[in-house]
C-alpha positions as CSV (number, residue, x, y, z in Angstrom):
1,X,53.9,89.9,56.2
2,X,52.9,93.8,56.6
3,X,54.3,94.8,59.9
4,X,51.2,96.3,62.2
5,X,51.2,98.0,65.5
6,X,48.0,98.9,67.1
7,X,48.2,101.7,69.6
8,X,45.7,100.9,72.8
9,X,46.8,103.4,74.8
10,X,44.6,104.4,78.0
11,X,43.3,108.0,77.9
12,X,46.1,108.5,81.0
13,X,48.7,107.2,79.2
14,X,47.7,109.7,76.1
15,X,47.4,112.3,77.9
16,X,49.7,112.5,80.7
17,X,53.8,112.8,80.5
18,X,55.1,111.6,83.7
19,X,54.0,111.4,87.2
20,X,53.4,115.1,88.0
21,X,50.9,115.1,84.6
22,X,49.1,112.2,85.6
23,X,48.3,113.6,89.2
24,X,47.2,117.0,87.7
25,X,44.7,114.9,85.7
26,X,43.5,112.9,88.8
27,X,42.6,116.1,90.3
28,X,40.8,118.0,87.8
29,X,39.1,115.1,86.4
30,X,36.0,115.7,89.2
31,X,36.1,119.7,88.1
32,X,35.9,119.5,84.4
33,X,33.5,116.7,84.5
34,X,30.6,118.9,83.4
35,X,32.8,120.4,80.7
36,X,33.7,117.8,78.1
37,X,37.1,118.1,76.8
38,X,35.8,118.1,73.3
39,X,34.3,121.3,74.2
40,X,37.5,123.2,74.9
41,X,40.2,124.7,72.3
42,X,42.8,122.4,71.5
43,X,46.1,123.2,73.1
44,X,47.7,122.0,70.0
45,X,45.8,124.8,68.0
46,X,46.7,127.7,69.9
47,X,49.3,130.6,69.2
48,X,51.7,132.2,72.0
49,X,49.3,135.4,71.8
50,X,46.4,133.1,72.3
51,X,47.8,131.3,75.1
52,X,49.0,134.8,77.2
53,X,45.1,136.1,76.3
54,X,43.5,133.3,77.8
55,X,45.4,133.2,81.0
56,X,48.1,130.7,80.4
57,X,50.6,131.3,83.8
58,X,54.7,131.8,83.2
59,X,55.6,132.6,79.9
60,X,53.2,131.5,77.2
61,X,55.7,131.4,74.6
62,X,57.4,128.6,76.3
63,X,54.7,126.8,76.8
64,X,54.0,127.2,73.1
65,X,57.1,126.1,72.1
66,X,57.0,122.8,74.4
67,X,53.5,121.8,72.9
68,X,55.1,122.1,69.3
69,X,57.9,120.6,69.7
70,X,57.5,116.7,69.7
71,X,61.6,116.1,69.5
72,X,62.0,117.5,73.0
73,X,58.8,114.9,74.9
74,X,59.9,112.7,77.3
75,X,57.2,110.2,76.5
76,X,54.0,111.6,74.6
77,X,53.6,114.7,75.8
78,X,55.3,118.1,76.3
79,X,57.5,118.9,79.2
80,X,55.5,121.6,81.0
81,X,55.8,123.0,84.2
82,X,53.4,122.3,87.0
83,X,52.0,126.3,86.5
84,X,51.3,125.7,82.8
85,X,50.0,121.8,82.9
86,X,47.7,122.4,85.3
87,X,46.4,125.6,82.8
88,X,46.1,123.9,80.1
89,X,44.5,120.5,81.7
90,X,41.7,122.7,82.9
91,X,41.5,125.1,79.9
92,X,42.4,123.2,77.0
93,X,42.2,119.7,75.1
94,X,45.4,118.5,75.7
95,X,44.8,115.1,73.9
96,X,46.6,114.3,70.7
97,X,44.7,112.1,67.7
98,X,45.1,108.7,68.8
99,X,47.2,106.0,67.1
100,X,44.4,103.1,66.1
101,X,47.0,101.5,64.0
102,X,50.2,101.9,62.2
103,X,51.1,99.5,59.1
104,X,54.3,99.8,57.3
105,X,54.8,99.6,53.6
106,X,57.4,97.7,52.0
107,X,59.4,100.4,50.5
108,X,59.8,102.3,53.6
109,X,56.4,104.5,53.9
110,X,54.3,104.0,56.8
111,X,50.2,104.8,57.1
112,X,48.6,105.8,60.5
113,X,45.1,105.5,61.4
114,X,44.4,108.1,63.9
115,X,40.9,108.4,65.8
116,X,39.6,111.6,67.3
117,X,36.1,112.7,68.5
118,X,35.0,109.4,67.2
119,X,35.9,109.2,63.7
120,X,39.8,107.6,62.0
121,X,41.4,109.6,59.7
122,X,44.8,109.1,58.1
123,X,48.2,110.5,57.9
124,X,51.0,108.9,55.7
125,X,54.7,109.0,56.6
126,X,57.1,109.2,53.3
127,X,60.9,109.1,54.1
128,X,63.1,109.5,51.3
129,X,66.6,110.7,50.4
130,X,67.3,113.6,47.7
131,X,70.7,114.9,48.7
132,X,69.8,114.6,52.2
133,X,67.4,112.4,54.5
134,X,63.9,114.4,54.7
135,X,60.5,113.3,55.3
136,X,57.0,114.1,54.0
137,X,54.2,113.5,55.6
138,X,50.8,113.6,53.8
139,X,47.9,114.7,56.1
140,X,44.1,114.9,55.6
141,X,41.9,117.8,56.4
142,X,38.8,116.1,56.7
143,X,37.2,112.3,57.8
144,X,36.0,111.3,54.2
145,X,35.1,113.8,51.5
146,X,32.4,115.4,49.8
147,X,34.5,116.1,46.6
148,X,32.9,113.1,44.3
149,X,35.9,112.3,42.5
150,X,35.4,109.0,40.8
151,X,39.2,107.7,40.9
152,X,39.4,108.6,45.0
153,X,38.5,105.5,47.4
154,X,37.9,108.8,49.8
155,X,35.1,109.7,47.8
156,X,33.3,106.7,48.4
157,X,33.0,107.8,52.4
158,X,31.1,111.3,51.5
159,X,31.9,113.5,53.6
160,X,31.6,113.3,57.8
161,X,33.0,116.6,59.1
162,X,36.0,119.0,59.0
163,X,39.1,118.5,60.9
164,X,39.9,120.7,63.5
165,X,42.6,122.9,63.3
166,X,43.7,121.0,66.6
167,X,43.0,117.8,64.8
168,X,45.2,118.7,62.3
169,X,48.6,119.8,63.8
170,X,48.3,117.2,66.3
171,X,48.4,114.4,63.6
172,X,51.7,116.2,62.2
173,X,53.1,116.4,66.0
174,X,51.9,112.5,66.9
175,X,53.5,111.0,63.2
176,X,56.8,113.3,64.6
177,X,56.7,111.9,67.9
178,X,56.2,108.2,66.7
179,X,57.9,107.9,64.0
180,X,60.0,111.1,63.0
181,X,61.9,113.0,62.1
182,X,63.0,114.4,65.0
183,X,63.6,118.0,63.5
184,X,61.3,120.2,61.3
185,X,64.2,120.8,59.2
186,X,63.5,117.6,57.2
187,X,60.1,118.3,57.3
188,X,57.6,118.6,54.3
189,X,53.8,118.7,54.1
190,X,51.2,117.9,52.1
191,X,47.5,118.7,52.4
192,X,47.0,115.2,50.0
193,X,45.4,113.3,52.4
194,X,41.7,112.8,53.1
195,X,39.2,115.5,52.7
196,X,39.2,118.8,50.2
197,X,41.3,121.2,52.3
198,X,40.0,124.5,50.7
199,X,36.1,123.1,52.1
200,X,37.8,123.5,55.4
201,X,40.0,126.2,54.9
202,X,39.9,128.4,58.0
203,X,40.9,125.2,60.0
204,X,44.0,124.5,57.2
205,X,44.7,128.1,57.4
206,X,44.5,128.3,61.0
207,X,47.0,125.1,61.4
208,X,49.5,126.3,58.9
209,X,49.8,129.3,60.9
210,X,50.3,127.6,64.2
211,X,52.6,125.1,62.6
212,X,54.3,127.9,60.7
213,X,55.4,129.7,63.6
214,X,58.8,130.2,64.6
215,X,58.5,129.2,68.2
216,X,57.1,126.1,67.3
217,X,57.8,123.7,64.2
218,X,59.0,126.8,62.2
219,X,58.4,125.6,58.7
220,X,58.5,127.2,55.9
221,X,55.1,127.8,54.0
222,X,57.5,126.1,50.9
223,X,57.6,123.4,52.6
224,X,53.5,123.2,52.6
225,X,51.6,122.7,49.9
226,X,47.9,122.3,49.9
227,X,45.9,120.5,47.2
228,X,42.4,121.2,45.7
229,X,40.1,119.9,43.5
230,X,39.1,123.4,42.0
231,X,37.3,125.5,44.9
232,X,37.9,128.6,43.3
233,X,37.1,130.5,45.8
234,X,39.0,128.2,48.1
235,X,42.0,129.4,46.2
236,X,41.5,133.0,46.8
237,X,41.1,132.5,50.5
238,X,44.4,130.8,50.5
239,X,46.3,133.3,48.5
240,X,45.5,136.1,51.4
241,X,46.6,133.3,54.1
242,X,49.2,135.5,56.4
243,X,51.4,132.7,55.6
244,X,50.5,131.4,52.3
245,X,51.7,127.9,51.6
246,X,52.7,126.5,47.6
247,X,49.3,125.3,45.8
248,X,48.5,122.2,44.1
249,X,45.7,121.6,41.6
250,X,44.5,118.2,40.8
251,X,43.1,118.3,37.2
252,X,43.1,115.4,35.6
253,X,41.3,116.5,32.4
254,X,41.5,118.7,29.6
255,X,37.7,119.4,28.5
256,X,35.0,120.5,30.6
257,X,32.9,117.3,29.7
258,X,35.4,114.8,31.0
259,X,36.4,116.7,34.1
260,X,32.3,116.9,35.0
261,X,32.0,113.4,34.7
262,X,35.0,112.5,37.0
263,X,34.9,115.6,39.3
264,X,31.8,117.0,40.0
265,X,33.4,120.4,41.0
266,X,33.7,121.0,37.5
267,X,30.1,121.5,37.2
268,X,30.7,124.8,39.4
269,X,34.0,126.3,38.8
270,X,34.9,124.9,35.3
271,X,38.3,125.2,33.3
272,X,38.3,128.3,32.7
273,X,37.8,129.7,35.8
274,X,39.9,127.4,37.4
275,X,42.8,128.9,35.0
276,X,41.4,132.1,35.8
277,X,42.3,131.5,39.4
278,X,45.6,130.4,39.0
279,X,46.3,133.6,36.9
280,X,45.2,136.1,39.9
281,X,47.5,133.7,42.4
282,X,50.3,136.1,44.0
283,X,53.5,133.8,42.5
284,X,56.8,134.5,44.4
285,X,60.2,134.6,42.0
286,X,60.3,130.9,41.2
287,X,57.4,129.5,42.5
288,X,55.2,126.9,40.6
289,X,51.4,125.7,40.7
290,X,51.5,121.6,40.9
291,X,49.0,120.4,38.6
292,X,48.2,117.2,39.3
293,X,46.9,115.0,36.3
294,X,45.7,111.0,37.4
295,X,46.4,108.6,34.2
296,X,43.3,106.9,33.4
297,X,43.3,104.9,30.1
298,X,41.0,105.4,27.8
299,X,39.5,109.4,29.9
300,X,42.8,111.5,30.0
301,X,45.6,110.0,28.1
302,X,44.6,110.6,23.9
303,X,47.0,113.0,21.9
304,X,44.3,115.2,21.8
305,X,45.0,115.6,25.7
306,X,48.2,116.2,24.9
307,X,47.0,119.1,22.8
308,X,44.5,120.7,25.4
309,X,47.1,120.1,27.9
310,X,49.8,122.2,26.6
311,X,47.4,125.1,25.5
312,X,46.2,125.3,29.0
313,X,49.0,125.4,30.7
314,X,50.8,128.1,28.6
315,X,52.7,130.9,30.3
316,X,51.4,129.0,33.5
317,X,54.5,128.9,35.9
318,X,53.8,124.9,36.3
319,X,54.9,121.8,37.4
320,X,53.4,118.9,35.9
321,X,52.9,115.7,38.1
322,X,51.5,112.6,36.0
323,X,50.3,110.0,38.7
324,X,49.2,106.5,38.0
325,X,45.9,105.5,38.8
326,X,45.8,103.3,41.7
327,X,43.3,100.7,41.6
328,X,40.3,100.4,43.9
329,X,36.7,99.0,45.2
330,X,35.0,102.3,44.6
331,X,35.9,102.8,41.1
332,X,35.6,99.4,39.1
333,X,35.3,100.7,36.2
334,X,38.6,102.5,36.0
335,X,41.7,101.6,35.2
336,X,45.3,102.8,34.9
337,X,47.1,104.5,31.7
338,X,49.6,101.8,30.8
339,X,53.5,102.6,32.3
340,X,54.3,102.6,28.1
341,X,51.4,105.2,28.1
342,X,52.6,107.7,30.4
343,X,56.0,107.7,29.3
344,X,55.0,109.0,25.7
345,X,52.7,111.2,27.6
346,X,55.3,112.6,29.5
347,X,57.9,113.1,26.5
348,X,55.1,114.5,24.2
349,X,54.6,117.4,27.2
350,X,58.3,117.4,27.9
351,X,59.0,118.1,24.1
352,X,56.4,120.7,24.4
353,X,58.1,122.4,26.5
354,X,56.1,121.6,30.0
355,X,57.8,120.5,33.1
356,X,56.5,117.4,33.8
357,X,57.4,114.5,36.2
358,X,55.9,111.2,36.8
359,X,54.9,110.5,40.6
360,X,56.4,107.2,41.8
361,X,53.8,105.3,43.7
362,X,54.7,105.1,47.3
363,X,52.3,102.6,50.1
364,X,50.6,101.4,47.4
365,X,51.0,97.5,49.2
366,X,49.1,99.1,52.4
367,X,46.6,101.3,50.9
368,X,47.9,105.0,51.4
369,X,49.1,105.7,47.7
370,X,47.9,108.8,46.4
371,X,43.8,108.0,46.0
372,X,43.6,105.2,48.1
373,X,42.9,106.6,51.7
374,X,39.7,105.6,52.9
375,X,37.9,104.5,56.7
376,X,35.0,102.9,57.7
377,X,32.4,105.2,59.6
378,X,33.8,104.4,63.2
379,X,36.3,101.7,62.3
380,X,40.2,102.0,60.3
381,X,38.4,99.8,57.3
């Protein structure tokens, strides 16, 4: 049986590190009664200059660097002096996401179901070893998603609101805390969760900078990659990001009638535009576009795909990832490219002289393979 922990934590117990926390709380609870937490900047969100321009007491740059550093928390939160805690209790939303429930996979990859403001949301934990123990972790930037995409359970929630920028480091920093790793330095994100990050791309922007910065997390923006469905104009935004991380597209067709009629977005920014795009991206010195392509049998997987395919992504510095369509309620009519399939797919491309690898399904036995994320309005299912 699927191992599940439900996190019922009172709001003192999320909130509050120790003793000292908890009485701060018990004391400013009757003051900020009129002001509703959901009201004030996360604490999670903001920078070291941010912090010393709103008043934070002692040295904000400590107090940044407590906040983003889960590895050093005694229990859930940051170790803060009194000064600071009492600050940021009265002046910030110091509340993480909170854990509705936690299920692991079979083969190692756990999914979280965090709720904030209301709504769940998900974030999936991927450990793996490639010449050393790292992790990625595969957060959303949105609760469900306007995007349309027929072979995305997510699609079939529409889309509820953004994530906060708040919302969306403290997910990174809560998975950290609960389940690891307990450095950044085996640390890798994705933007591949729920929502279309470029629809909410100040808040994506805004969290990669925070979680970018040295005196918090520190990653690398290599270590981030963000994936779109095609928001051209999305992609420009990103690509004047002060800290700009690597860029995924998820294509998944190679004519403009196909790609309409299994992503909408097509219908606005079509092919050739979204090449267009790519072209006018600032590449580093080995840097490469993922270009994700779902396998569905029978819409994506002819030789004449193969064809198109190629021819598109010529003198595009690429990498190729072929994922396999994971089955579910939203999209009975679809099904998955044979494994026999992909594999001549992938050595047609390979002998074309593509890079090209072949995602290996991870989570699929607890929902949170790639396409498979999706909550009930107000509930985890």
């Amino acid at each position: 049986m699927i191992p599940i922990r439900n996190s019922a934590r009172t709001e003192a117990q999320r909130v509050g590190p120790s003793g000292s926390m908890l009485e701060l709380l018990g004391q400013v609870a009757e003051a900020s009664a009129a002001t509703t937490q959901a009201a004030l900047p996360s604490a999670f969100a903001l920078l070291p200059e941010q912090l010393e321009a709103s008043g934070c007491p002692g040295s904000a740059t400590n107090a940044f660097q407590k906040l983003q550093r889960p590895w050093t928390w005694s229990h859930v939160e940051p170790p803060l002096g009194q000064a600071a805690a009492r600050w940021l209790v009265e002046h910030t939303d110091l509340r993480l996401p909170q854990v509705e429930r936690e299920v692991s996979a079979s083969d190692g990859t756990t999914r979280v179901v965090y709720r904030s403001g209301g709504q769940a949301f998900e974030a999936v934990h991927m450990p793996r070893d490639v010449r050393a123990p790292r992790v990625t972790i595969c957060i959303s930037s949105q609760v469900g998603c306007g995007m349309g995409c027929t072979f995305c359970a997510t699609a079939s929630m529409g889309l509820i609101r953004n994530l906060s920028a708040g919302e969306i480091v403290g997910q990174v920093l809560a998975t950290m805390h609960r389940i690891g790793p307990k450095t950044s330095n085996q640390l890798s994100l994705v933007f591949m969760g729920m929502g279309e990050p470029l629809h909410n791309v100040t808040g994506v922007v805004q969290a990669i900078q925070t979680l970018c910065h040295p005196r918090g997390l520190g990653l690398s923006p290599k270590r981030i990659t963000v994936s779109t469905s095609g928001v051209v104009k999305g992609i420009e935004a990103l690509a004047r990001a002060p800290r700009r991380p690597r860029l995924a597209l998820s294509l998944n067709a190679t004519s403009d009638p196909t790609r309409s009629s299994i992503m909408p977005v097509n219908r606005k920014w079509d092919l050739a535009e979204l090449r267009a795009a790519l072209d006018r991206w600032p590449f580093e010195a080995r840097e490469r576009v993922t270009i994700e392509y779902v396998m569905l049998a029978g819409v994506n997987d002819s030789d004449a795909d193969i064809e198109r395919l190629v021819a598109w992504l010529d003198g595009l510095p690429h990498m190729l990832n072929l994922i396999p369509f994971n089955p579910h309620h939203a999209a009975p009519g679809l099904r998955a490219s044979s494994p026999a399939r992909i594999s001549e797919f992938s050595a047609a491309l390979h002998a074309a002289g593509c890079r090209v690898t072949v995602r290996v399904n991870r989570g699929r036995d607890v929902a949170a393979a790639c396409g498979q994320l999706v909550t009930g309005v107000g509930s985890d299912r």
